[in-house]
Each structure stands twice: as C-alpha cells, then as structure tokens.
FIVO-120755 format. One record per residue (C-alpha): residue in one letter; chain; y, z, x. Coordinates in pm, 1 decimal, padded with zeros to 6 digits, m for minus. Layout:
BEGIN
+------+-----+----------+----------+----------+
! type ! mol !        Y !        Z !        X !
+------+-----+----------+----------+----------+
!    A !   A !        Y !        Z !        X !
...
+------+-----+----------+----------+----------+
This chain:
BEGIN
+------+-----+----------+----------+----------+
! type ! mol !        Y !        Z !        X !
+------+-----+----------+----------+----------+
!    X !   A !  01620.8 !  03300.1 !  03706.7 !
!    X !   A !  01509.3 !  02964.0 !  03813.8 !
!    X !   A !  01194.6 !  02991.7 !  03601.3 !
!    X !   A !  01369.4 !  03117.4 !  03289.2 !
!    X !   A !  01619.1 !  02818.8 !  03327.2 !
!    X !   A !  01302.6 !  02590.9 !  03373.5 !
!    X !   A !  01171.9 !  02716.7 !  03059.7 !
!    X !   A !  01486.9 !  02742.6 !  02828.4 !
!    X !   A !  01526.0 !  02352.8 !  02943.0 !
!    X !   A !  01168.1 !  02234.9 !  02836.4 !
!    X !   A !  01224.7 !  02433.0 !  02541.5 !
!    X !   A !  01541.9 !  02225.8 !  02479.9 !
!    X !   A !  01420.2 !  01878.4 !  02527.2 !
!    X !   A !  01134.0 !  01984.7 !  02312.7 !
!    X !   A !  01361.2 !  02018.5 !  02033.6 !
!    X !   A !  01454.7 !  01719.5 !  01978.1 !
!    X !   A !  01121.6 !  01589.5 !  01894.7 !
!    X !   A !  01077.2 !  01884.0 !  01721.2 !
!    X !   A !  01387.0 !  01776.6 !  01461.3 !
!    X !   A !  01292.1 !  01433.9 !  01453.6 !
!    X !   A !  00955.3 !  01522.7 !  01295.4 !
!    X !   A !  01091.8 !  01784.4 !  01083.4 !
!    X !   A !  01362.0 !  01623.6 !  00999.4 !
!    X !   A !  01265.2 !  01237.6 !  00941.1 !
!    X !   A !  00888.0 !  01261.2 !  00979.1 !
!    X !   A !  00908.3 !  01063.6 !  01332.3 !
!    X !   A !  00567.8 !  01041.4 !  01577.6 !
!    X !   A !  00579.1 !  01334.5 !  01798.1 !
!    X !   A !  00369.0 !  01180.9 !  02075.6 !
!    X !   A !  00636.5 !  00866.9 !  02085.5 !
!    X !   A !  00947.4 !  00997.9 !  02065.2 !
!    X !   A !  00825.3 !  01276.7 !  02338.8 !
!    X !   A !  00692.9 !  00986.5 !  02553.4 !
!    X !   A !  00979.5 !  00784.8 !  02497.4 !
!    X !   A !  01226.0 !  01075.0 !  02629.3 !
!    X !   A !  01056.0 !  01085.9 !  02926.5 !
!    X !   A !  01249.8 !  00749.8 !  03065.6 !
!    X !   A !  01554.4 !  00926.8 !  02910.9 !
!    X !   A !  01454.8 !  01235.5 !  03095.9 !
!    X !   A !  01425.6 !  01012.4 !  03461.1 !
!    X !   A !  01728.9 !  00825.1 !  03419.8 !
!    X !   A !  01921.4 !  01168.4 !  03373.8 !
!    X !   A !  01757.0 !  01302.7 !  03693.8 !
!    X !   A !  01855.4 !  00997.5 !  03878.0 !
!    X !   A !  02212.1 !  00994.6 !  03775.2 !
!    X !   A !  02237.5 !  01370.9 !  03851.3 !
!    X !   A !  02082.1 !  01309.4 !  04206.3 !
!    X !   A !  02312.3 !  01018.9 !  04286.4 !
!    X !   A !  02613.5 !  01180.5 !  04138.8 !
!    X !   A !  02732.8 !  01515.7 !  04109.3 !
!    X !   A !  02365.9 !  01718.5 !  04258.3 !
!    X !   A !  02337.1 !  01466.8 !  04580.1 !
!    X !   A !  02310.4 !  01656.1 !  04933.1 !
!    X !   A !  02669.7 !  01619.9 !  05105.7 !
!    X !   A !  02451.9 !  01608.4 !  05410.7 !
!    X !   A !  02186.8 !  01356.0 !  05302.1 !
!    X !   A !  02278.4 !  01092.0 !  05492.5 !
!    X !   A !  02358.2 !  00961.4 !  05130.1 !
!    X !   A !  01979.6 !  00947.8 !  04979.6 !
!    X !   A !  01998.3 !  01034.1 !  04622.4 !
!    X !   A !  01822.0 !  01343.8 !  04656.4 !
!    X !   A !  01969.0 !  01713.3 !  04588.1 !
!    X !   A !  02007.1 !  01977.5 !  04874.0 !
!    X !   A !  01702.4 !  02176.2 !  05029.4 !
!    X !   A !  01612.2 !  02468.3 !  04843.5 !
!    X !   A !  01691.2 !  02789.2 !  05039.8 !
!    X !   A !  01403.8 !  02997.9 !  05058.9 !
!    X !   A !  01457.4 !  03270.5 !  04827.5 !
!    X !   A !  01431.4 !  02962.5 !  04552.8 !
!    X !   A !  01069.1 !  02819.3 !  04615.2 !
!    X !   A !  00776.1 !  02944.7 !  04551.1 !
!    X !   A !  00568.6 !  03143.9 !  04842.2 !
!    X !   A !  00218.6 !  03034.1 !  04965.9 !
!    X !   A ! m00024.9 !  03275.3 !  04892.8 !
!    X !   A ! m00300.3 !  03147.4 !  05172.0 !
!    X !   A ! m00130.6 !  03036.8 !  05516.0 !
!    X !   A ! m00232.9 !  02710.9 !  05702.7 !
!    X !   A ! m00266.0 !  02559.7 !  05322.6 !
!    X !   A ! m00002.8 !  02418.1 !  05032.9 !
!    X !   A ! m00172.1 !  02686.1 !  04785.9 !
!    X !   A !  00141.6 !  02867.3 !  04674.4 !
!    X !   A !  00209.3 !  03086.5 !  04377.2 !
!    X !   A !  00223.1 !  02826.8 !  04129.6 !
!    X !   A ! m00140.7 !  02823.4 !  04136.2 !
!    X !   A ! m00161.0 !  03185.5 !  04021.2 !
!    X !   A !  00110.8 !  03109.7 !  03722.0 !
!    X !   A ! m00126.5 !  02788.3 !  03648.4 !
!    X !   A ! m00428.1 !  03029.2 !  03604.0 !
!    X !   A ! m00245.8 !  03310.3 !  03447.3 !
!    X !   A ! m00074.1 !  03058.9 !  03191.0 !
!    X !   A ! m00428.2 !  02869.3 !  03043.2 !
!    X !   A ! m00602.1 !  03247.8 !  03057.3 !
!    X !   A ! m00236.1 !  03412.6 !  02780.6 !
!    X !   A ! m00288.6 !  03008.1 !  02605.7 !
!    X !   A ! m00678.8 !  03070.2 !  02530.4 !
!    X !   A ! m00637.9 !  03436.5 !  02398.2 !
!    X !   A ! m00314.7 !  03309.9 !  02194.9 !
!    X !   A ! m00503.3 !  02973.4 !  02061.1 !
!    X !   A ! m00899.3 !  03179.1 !  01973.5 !
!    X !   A ! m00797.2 !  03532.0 !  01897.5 !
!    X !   A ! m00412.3 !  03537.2 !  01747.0 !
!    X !   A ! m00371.1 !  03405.1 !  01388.5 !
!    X !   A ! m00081.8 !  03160.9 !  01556.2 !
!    X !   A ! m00369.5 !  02991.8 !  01712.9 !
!    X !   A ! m00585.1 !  02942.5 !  01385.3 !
!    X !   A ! m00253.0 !  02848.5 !  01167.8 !
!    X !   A ! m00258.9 !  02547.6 !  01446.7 !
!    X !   A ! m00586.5 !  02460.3 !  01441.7 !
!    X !   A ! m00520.8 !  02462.2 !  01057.2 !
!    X !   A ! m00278.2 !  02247.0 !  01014.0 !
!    X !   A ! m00380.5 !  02015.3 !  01314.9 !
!    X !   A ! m00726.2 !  01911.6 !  01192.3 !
!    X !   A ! m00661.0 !  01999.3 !  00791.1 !
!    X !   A ! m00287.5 !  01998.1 !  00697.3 !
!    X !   A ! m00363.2 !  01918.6 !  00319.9 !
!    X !   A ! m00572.9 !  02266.0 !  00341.4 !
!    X !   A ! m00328.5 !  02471.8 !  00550.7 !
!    X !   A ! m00078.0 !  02379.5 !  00281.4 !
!    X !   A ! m00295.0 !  02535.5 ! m00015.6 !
!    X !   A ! m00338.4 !  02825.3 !  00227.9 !
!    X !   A !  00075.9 !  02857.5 !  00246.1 !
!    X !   A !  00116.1 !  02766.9 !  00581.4 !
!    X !   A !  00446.5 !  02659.6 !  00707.3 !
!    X !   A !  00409.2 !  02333.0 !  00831.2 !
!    X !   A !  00749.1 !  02248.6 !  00998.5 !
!    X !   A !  00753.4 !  02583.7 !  01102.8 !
!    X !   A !  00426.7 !  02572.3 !  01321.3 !
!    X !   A !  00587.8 !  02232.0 !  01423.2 !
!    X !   A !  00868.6 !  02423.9 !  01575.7 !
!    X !   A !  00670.6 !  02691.5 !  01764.9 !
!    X !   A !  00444.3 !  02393.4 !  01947.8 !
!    X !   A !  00651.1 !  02199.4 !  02014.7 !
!    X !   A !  00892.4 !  02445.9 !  02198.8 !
!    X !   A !  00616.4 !  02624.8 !  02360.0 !
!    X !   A !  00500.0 !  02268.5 !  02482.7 !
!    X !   A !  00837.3 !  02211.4 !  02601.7 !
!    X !   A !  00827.6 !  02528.4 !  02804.6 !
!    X !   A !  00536.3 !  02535.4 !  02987.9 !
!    X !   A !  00600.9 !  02125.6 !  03064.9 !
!    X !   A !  00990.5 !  02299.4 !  03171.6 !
!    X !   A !  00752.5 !  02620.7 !  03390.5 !
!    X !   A !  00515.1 !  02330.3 !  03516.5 !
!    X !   A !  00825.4 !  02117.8 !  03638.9 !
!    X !   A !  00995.6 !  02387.7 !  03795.4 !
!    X !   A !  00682.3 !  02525.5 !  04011.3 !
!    X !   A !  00657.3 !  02137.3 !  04108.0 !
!    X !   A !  01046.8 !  02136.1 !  04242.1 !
!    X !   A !  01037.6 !  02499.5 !  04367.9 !
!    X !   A !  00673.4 !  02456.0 !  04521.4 !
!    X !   A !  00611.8 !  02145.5 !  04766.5 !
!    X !   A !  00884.4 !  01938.9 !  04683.6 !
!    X !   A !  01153.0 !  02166.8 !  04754.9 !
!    X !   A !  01448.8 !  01975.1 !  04641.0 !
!    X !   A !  01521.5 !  01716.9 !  04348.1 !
!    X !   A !  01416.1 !  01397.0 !  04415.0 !
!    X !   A !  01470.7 !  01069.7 !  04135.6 !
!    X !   A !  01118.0 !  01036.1 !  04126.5 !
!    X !   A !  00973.9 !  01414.7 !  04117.6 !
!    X !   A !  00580.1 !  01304.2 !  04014.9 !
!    X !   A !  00412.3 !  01060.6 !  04016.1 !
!    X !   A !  00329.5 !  01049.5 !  03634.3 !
!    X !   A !  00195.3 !  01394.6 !  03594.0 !
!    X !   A !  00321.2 !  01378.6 !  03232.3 !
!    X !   A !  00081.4 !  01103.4 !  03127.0 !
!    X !   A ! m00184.8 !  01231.3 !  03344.5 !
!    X !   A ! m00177.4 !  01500.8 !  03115.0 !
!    X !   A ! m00292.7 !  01347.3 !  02809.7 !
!    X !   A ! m00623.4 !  01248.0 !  03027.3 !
!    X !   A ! m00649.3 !  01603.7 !  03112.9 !
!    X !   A ! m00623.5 !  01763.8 !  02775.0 !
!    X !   A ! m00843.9 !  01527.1 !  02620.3 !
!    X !   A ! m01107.2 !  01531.3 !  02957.0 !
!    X !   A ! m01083.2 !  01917.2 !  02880.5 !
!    X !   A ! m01158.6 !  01907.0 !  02519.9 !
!    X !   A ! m00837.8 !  02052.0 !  02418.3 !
!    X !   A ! m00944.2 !  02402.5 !  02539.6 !
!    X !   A ! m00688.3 !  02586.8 !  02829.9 !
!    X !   A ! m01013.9 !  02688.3 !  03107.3 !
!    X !   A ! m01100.1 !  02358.2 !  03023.8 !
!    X !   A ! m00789.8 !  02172.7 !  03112.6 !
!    X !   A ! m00749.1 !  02343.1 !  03419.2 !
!    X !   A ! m01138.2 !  02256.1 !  03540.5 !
!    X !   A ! m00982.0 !  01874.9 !  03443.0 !
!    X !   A ! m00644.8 !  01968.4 !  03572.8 !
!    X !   A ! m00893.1 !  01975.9 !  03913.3 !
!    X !   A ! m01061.7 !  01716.2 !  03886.8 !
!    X !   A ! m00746.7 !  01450.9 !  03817.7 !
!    X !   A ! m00577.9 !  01610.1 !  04147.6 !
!    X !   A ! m00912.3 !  01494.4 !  04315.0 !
!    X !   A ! m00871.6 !  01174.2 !  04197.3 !
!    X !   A ! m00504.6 !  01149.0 !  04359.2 !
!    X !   A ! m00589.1 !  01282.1 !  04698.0 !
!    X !   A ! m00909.9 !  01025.3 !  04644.8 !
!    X !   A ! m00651.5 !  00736.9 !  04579.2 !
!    X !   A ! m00380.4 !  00852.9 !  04862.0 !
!    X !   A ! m00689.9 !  00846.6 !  05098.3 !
!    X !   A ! m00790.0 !  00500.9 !  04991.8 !
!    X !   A ! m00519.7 !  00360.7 !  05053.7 !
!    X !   A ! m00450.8 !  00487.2 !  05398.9 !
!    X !   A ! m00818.1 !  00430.7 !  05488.9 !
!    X !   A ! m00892.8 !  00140.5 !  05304.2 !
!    X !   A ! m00564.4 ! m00017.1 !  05195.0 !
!    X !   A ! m00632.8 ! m00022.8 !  04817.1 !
!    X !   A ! m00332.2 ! m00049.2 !  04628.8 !
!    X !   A ! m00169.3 !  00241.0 !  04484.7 !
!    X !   A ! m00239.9 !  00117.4 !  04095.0 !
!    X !   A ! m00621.2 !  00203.1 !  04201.7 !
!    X !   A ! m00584.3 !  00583.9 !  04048.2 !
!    X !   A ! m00460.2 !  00482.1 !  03716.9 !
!    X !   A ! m00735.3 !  00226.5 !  03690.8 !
!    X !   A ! m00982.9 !  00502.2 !  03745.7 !
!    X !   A ! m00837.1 !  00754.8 !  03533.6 !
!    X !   A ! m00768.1 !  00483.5 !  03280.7 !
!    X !   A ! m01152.7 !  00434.5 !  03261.7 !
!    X !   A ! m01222.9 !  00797.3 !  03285.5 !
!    X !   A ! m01065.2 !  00851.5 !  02958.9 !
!    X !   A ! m01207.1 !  00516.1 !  02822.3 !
!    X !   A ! m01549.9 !  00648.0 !  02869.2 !
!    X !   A ! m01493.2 !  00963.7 !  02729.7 !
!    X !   A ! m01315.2 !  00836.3 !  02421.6 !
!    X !   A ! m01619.5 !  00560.1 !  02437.7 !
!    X !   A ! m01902.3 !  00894.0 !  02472.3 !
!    X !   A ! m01714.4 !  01066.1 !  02169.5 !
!    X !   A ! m01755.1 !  00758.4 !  01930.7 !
!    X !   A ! m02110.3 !  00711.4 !  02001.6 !
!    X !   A ! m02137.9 !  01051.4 !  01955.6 !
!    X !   A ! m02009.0 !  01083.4 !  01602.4 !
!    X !   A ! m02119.3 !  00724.2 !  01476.4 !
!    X !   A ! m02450.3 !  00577.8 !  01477.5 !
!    X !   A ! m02498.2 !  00209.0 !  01570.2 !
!    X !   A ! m02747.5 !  00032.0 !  01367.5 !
!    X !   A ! m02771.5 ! m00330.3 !  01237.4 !
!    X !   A ! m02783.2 ! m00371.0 !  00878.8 !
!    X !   A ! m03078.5 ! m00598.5 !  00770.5 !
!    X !   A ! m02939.9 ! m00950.8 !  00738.3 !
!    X !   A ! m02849.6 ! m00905.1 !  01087.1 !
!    X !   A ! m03173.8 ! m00790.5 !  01229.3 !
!    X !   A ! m03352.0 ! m01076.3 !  01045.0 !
!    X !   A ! m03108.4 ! m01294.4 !  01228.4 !
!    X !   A ! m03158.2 ! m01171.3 !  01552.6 !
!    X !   A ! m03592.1 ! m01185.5 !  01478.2 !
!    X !   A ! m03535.9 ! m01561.9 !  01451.0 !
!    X !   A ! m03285.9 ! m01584.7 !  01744.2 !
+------+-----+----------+----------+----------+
C-alpha cells in the first residue's frame, strides 16, 4: 500500500508539469526543478505540524516506522535491503519498454525529431503525459524505498540532493536504464568518498558536488569534442606563424 501511495503521489506532482507544458508550453526541466523547493517546504511543514512524533522530544521529524512498513534487508550484517532488487528490476521493465515497445520509439521520436514524429501522427502532448507521469512515479517508488529503507521515518531533509544528482546520472549513463544504474553506482561512491573525507580529512561537505559538478563538465566537455572538430581557420594560423 505504501508503494502504490508512493507512486500515485509522484504521479501527481508530475502532473502539474505535465499541464504546464501542455497547456502553456512551459520548460519541463524548470518548472519540475522549481517544485522541488515547493515539494521540501511541504515536507517540512507536515513534519513540524500535523506528522511530528508526539514522542520526539519535539524534533520535526515523523514517528518511527513500525516494521511491517520498511523495507527488509536481503543480506544481514549490511544496509542492502529490498530496494536494491526493485532498483534492478525497475531499469531491466524501463530498457525492454524504451528498445523493444513502440511507446519507447514514439519517445525517442518525438524527443530527438518532434517536427518528424508530427508528420508520422504522433501525439505529442499525449507522449508528454505518459513521461512525465511515469517519471513522476518511479521519482514517487524511488522516494518511498528511501523513507521505508534506511531512513525509516520522515525527516525535513530526506536526501541530500538525490534529485539533482540524477541529472548527472542519466546523462553519465547515456540516457540508457543498465546504464544509469552502473552511474547510479558510481555517484553513491562518490558520496561515501566525500562522507569519508570529511571525517578523515576534514574537507568540507560542498567537496562532492564540486566533483560531480566536474564529472559532468568533462563529460559534456568529451561529447563536444566529440561531435565538433577544432581547427583554426587560416587568418588565424598565419597569425599564430608570426606570433
């Protein structure tokens, strides 16, 4: 039940991006990203209000989750729990839907061609829709197996930016689901990497978004050089000779 309710609620806060672009031709990626802060000052207020533990000593943080409502670990001794499997089981349903479903071409479609899908008689608004709410819930599944997983309760600050990590990962995993989860990996490296570095070494905290900042400047740096040649046209190379 908890699942379901995660998804139906991504699904729901999905929508509203998905009307704005429908509806008034709005950015998707801002008025998503912008609804995040919307989305955080909700949790707090719910937290601090009318979800906060009786017994918390008054920290704005919800009630312990009784067993029966998280999520069990699969190997003991470890933090591994089920979500893992869902993770896996998700990205494997998301590459057969996205390379061998015509769903998945209509996206590709209208994502890298949309004058073409149109001639083709694709629905553009409708394939709008259908992201944008399956988006909304997996991000509602991934939330929930976050709470119901190590966390364990609501807390005002549930990740650490996970959301905006994302965008690192999708792109670091070329947009393909068994490669977002090898990035999906490699980003949770680079958090354990920065938690230890600042015990050990006492770098600040801001040191893992400088480094995944810079992995995804590099990459985006790699694909340009990749699809654009560099060369100096002749009046400069004549210019540099004399230099």
């Amino acid at each position: 039940a908890m699942m379901v309710a995660g998804v139906l609620g991504g699904m729901a806060w999905a929508a509203i991006p998905a009307f704005l672009k429908t509806r008034f031709n709005t950015n998707e990626i801002l008025t998503s990203l912008m609804l995040t802060y919307v989305a955080l000052l909700l949790l707090a207020m719910l937290v601090n209000g009318p979800w906060r533990d009786p017994d918390g000593y008054n920290f704005p943080e919800s009630r312990i989750f009784s067993e029966a409502a998280t999520l069990p670990i699969i190997l003991e001794g470890t933090r591994l729990h089920l979500g893992a499997a869902i993770a896996l089981l998700v990205a494997v349903i998301l590459w057969f839907l996205f390379s061998r479903t015509l769903f998945g071409f209509q996206v590709r479609v209208i994502g890298q061609a949309p004058a073409a899908a149109g001639y083709a008689g694709f629905s553009q608004k409708k394939m709008v829709w259908i992201s944008l709410l399956l988006a909304g819930g997996l991000a509602g599944l991934a939330g929930l197996v976050e709470v119901a997983g190590p966390i364990g309760q609501l807390l005002p600050r549930i990740s650490p930016g996970y959301g905006f990590t994302a965008i690192i990962v999708a792109f670091l995993g070329r947009l393909h689901p068994v490669g977002v989860v090898l990035a999906g990996l490699l980003m949770a490296l680079s958090y354990l990497g920065g938690e230890s570095a600042q015990i050990e070494l006492g770098l600040p905290v801001a040191m893992t978004g400088v480094f995944q900042g810079m992995l995804l400047f590099f990459l985006l740096a790699s694909d340009v050089l990749v699809t654009y040649r560099l060369r100096l046209l002749p009046g400069l190379k004549r210019r540099a000779g004399e230099v």
